[in-house]
C-alpha positions, 0 to 999 in steps of 0.5 A: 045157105042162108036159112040154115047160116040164121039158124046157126047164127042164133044157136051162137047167140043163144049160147052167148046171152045167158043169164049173165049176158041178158041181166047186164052183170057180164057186160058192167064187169068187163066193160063199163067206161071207155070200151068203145074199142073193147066192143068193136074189138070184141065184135072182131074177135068173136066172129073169128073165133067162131067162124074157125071153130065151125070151119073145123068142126065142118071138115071134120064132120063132128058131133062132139067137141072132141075133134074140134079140140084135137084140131086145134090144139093137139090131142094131149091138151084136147084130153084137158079141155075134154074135162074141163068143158064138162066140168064148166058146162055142168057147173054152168047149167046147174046154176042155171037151174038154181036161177031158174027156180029162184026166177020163178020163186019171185012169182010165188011159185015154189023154188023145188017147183021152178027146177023141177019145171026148168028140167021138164022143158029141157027134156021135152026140148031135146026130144027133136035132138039138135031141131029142137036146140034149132027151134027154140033159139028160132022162137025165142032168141028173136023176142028176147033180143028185139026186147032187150034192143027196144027196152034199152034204145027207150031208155036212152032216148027218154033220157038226156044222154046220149051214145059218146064216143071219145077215141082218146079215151078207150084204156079198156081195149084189152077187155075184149079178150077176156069177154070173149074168152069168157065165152069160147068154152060153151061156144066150142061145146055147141058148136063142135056139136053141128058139124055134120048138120052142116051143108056148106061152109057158106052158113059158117060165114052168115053165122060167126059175122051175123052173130058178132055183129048183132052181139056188138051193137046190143053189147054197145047199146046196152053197155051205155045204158048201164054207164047212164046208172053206174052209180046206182048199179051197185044197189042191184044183183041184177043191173037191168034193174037199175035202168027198168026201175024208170018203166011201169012193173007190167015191163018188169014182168015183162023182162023178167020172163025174158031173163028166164029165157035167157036162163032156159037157152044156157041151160040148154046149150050146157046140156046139149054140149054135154049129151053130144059128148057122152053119147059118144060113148053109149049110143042113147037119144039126146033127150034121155042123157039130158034126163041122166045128166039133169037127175045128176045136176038136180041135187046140187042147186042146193048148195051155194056156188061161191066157194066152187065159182072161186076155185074154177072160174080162175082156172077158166079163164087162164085156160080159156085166154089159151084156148082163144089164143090158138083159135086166132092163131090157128089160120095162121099156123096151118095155112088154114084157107078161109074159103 
């Protein structure tokens, strides 16, 4: 129960710390100051939401997201979010993509290069189907986390400040459910997807309350380092920037090669949550819809986002504040036994 409830556990924060999540820009724009509550309520939330959306995908022994959905919000809407999971989870991975080309160009390496460097090892990553998603959140959600942990409980400790705490002064609260919300789309995608794999519902529990835990302290510990250089922050696309401008460059190698892991895991679990959706329909290997799908997305990343971002995003998060609305409510309306 235990191996397996770790496995899952870093499934959950691989699908969690993308891009966005790893280079500080998601935590500065929902939290920032007086959010010591939104992070404990955040924490909450989250292992809530992500111990039912397993409980069900368990009992109904699912591959795809589709039952989970039908589950829990009824079969018309379930069609809803069929399509826009696909559509957010597309869009998502080819800025990934996007991003992992321009991480790579940083390095003198030819943007096309990076891409097409990006897609080989999804390929290859899905070749061992869902093992592999398994394997690679083993080897590399622990450096990029224990990286992320150490770079920032460094700053903070060369730096005259400290960790503050004033319950008068939390008018951020609310804030936690918009994060979180941010993150229920892939997170149904991914794990609707493991449901079969799973033993027990014992791994359900070591994973959404190990997940939300670690998620809260490193969203606690790296949102008060970013209040340390709000007033610089404004001068860095990328807010890690701002506090690894006081460490030596080979650092900054350093952690731009775990923004590119960060970079590789979304990309993966967007195109995890959209194979085990499509090969429901034509029964093909994993690793030959992720080449369909990434043949599909390549074309794209040369296209600006920001006028497709504009239109969707708003529509994500409506839809996603009703999704994590039903999730929560769930247990409730149905009686549901947390055993």
């Amino acid at each position: 129960m235990w191996n397996s409830g770790f496995k899952w556990m870093l499934l959950i924060m691989g699908t969690t710390i993308g891009a966005g999540y790893a280079s500080g820009r998601e935590l500065w724009q929902f939290f920032g100051d007086q959010s010591g509550v939104a992070i404990v309520l955040f924490t909450i939330i989250f292992s809530i939401c992500c111990f039912v959306i397993m409980k069900v995908s368990y009992t109904e022994q699912s591959e795809h997201f589709i039952p989970v959905l039908q589950k829990i919000i009824g079969k018309r809407l379930a069609h809803v979010y069929d399509i826009l999971i696909v559509i957010y989870l597309f869009t998502t991975t080819i800025v990934m993509l996007a991003g992992g080309g321009a991480t790579l160009e940083t390095f003198q390496i030819p943007y096309w290069f990076g891409v097409v460097f990006i897609c080989g090892l999804l390929v290859l990553l899905f070749v061992w189907g869902v093992k592999g998603m398994v394997t690679m959140n083993v080897v590399i959600l622990p450096v990029l986390i224990l990286g992320l942990i150490i770079t920032l409980l460094l700053f903070i400790n060369s730096s005259d400040n400290h960790f503050t705490f004033d319950w008068k002064a939390q008018s951020n609260w609310p804030a936690a459910f918009t994060f979180t919300a941010l993150n229920i789309l892939p997170l149904v995608a991914v794990l609707s997807a493991v449901g079969r794999e799973m033993k027990q519902i014992g791994e359900a529990w070591v994973a959404s309350i190990g997940s939300g835990l670690i998620l809260g302290v490193i969203s606690f510990i790296y949102n008060e380092s970013l209040i340390q250089v709000a007033e610089e922050i404004m001068l860095y696309e990328i807010p890690l920037f701002a506090i690894l401008k006081y460490y030596p460059y080979p650092m900054l190698v350093f952690m731009s090669f775990l923004l590119f892991a960060a970079i590789f895991t979304t990309a993966a679990s967007g195109v995890f949550g959209i194979t085990t959706r499509f090969r429901e329909l034509v029964k093909l290997p994993l690793w030959l819809w992720a080449i369909i799908a990434l043949v599909i997305m390549i074309p794209f990343t040369t296209f600006g986002f920001a006028t497709l971002v504009s239109v969707l995003y708003p529509i994500y998060g409506i839809a996603n504040l009703y999704l994590l609305t039903s999730i929560l409510l769930y247990p409730i309306m149905n009686r549901y036994k947390l055993d």
